[in-house]
C-alpha positions in Angstrom: 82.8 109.4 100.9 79.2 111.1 100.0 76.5 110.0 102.0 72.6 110.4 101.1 70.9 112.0 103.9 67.8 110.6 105.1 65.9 112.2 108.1 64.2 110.0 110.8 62.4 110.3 113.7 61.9 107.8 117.0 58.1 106.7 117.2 57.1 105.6 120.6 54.2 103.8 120.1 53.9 100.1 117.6 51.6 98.0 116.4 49.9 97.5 113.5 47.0 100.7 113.9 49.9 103.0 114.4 51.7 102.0 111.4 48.5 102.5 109.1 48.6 105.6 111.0 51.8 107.1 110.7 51.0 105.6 106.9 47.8 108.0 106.4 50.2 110.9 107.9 52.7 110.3 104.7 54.9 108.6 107.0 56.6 104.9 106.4 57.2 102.7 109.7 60.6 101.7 110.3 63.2 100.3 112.6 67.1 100.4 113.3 69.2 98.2 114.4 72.9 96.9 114.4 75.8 95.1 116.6 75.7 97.0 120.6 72.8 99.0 119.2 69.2 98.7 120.4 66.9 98.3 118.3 64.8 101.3 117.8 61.4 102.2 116.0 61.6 105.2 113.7 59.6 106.7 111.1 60.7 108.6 107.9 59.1 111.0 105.4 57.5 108.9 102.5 58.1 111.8 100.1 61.7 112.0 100.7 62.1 108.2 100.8 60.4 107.6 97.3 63.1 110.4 96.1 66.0 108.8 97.7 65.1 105.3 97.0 64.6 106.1 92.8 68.3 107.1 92.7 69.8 104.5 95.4 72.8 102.1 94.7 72.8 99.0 96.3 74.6 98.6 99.4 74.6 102.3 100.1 75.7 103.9 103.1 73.3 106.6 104.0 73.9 109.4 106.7 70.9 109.3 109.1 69.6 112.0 110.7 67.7 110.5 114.1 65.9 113.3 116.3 65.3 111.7 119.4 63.7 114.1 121.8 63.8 117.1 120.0 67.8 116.2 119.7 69.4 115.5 116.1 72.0 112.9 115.8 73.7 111.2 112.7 74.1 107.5 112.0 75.6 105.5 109.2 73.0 103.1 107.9 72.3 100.3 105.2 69.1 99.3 103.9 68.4 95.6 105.3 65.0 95.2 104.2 62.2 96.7 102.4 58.7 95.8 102.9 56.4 96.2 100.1 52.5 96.2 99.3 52.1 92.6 97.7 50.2 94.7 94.6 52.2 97.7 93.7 54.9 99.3 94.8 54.0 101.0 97.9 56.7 100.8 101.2 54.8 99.7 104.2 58.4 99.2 106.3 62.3 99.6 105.9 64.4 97.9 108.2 68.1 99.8 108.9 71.7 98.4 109.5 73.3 100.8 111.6 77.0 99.9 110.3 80.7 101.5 112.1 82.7 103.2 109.5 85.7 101.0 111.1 84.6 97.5 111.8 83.9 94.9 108.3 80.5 94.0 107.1 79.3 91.1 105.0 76.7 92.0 102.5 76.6 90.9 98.7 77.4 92.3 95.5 76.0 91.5 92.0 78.2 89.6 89.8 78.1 91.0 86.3 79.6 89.1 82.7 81.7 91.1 80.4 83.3 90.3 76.7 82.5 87.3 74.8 83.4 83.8 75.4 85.4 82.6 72.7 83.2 79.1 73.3 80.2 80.8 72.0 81.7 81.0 68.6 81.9 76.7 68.4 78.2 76.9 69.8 78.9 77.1 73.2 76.3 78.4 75.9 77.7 80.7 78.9 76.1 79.6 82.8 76.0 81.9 85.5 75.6 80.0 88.2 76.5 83.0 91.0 74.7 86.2 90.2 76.0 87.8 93.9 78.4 86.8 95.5 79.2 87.3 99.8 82.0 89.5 100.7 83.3 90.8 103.8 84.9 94.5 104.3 84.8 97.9 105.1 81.7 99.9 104.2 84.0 102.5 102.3 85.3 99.5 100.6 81.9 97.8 99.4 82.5 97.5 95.1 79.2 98.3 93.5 79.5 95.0 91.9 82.2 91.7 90.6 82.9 91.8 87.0 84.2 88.7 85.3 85.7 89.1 81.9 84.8 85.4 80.4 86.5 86.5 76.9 88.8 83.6 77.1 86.6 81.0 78.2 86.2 78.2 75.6 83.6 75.5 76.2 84.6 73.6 79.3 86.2 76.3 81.2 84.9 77.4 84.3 85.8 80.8 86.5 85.8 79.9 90.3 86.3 81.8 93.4 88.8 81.6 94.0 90.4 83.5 90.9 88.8 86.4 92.5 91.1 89.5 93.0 89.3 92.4 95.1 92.0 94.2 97.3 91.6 94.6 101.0 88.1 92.3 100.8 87.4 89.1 102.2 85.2 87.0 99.6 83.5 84.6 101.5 82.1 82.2 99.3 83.7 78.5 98.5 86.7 78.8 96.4 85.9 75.8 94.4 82.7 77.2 93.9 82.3 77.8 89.9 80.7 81.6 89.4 80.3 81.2 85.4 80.9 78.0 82.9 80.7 77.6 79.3 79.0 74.5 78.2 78.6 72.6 75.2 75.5 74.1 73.2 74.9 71.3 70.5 71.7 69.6 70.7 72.7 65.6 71.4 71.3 63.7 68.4 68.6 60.8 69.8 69.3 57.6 68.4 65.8 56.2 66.9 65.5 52.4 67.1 63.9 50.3 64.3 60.3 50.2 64.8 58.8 47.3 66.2 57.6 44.0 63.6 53.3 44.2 63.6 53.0 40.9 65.3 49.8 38.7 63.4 47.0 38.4 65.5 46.5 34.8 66.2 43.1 33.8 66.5 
C-alpha cells in the first residue's frame, strides 16, 4: 500500500504566540495523537502540506516522518481535523490520528448514487438521506467511497443498510436505516373551496 510522506517535527513550546510564530516561519502548528499514544505537538512544512493536501484522498493513510531530537521515526497517520482561517483558505492547525496498520478503525466514507431510478421515468424524485456512512475496518481496507446502484428503484422503494455488501468491514450504522428513497414527484392538486356568499351589510 503507497503511503504520502509528510515530514514533521516535535515543537516544545505552545500557545497561541508560538503558533503565529511558527506560522510567520512557513510552518503550520499541529498535534498527534491516537489509542496508547501521547499526544504530542508537531509542526510541518506549509509548502509541502499545501502540495500534499491539493492531491489528498479522503481517509488517507499517510507515512509520517517525526524527528524528535534530531532522531527520524515513521508513523501511520490520518487527517482528524483541519483548522482553517474563517476567510480563505489558509491552515492554521491539523490534528493527526496516529492509526496501527493491525487494529480496525471507524471513520466514514461518502456514499455516492449511480444509474437511473426507473421511478424517475413516472415522475419520481430520488432522496439521499445518508451521504456518508460509519464503517469499521482495517486501514488497508478503508473503500474510497459506497456506491449504490438505485437503477431498479421505482417510486416507493427504499435501499437500507442493511443491503450493504462490503467484505471484511463492519458498517456500523442502523440496518433499518434507509440510505436513498424514491418518492412520489407529482405536485398534490389543492382542492379550492367555493368562495364565500358577500354577506349584506345590515344597517
Amino acid at each position: 500500500m503507497d503511503q504520502a510522506l509528510i515530514k514533521a517535527e516535535k515543537r516544545i513550546d505552545t500557545g497561541k504566540s508560538v503558533a503565529r510564530k511558527l506560522r510567520n516561519e512557513g510552518k503550520i502548528p499541529a498535534v498527534i495523537y491516537g489509542k496508547d499514544v501521547d499526544p504530542l505537538s508537531i509542526a510541518v512544512s506549509a509548502r509541502e502540506w499545501s502540495v500534499l493536501g491539493r492531491h489528498m484522498k479522503r481517509n488517507a493513510i499517510l507515512d509520517m516522518e517525526l524527528t524528535i531530537a534530531g532522531k527520524a521515526e515513521h508513523r501511520p497517520v490520518m487527517i482528524k481535523e483541519i483548522q482553517r482561517e474563517f476567510v480563505g483558505d489558509k491552515v492554521l492547525h491539523i490534528d493527526f490520528l496516529q492509526v496501527s496498520m493491525t487494529r480496525t478503525i471507524e471513520v466514514e466514507i461518502p456514499v455516492h448514487l449511480k444509474g437511473e431510478a426507473k421511478g424517475m421515468l413516472n415522475d419520481g424524485i430520488v432522496e439521499q438521506h445518508l451521504r456518508t456512512i460509519r464503517i469499521e475496518c482495517l486501514p488497508t481496507q478503508i473503500p474510497e467511497a459506497l456506491e449504490i446502484d438505485v437503477s431498479d428503484l421505482d417510486i416507493g422503494d427504499s435501499f437500507h443498510v442493511s443491503q450493504v455488501s462490503l467484505s471484511g468491514i463492519k458498517v456500523l450504522e442502523g440496518g433499518d436505516v434507509a440510505i436513498v428513497t424514491v418518492a412520489h414527484g407529482g405536485v398534490e392538486e389543492k382542492v379550492v373551496g367555493a368562495p364565500e356568499a358577500e354577506t349584506e351589510e345590515k344597517e
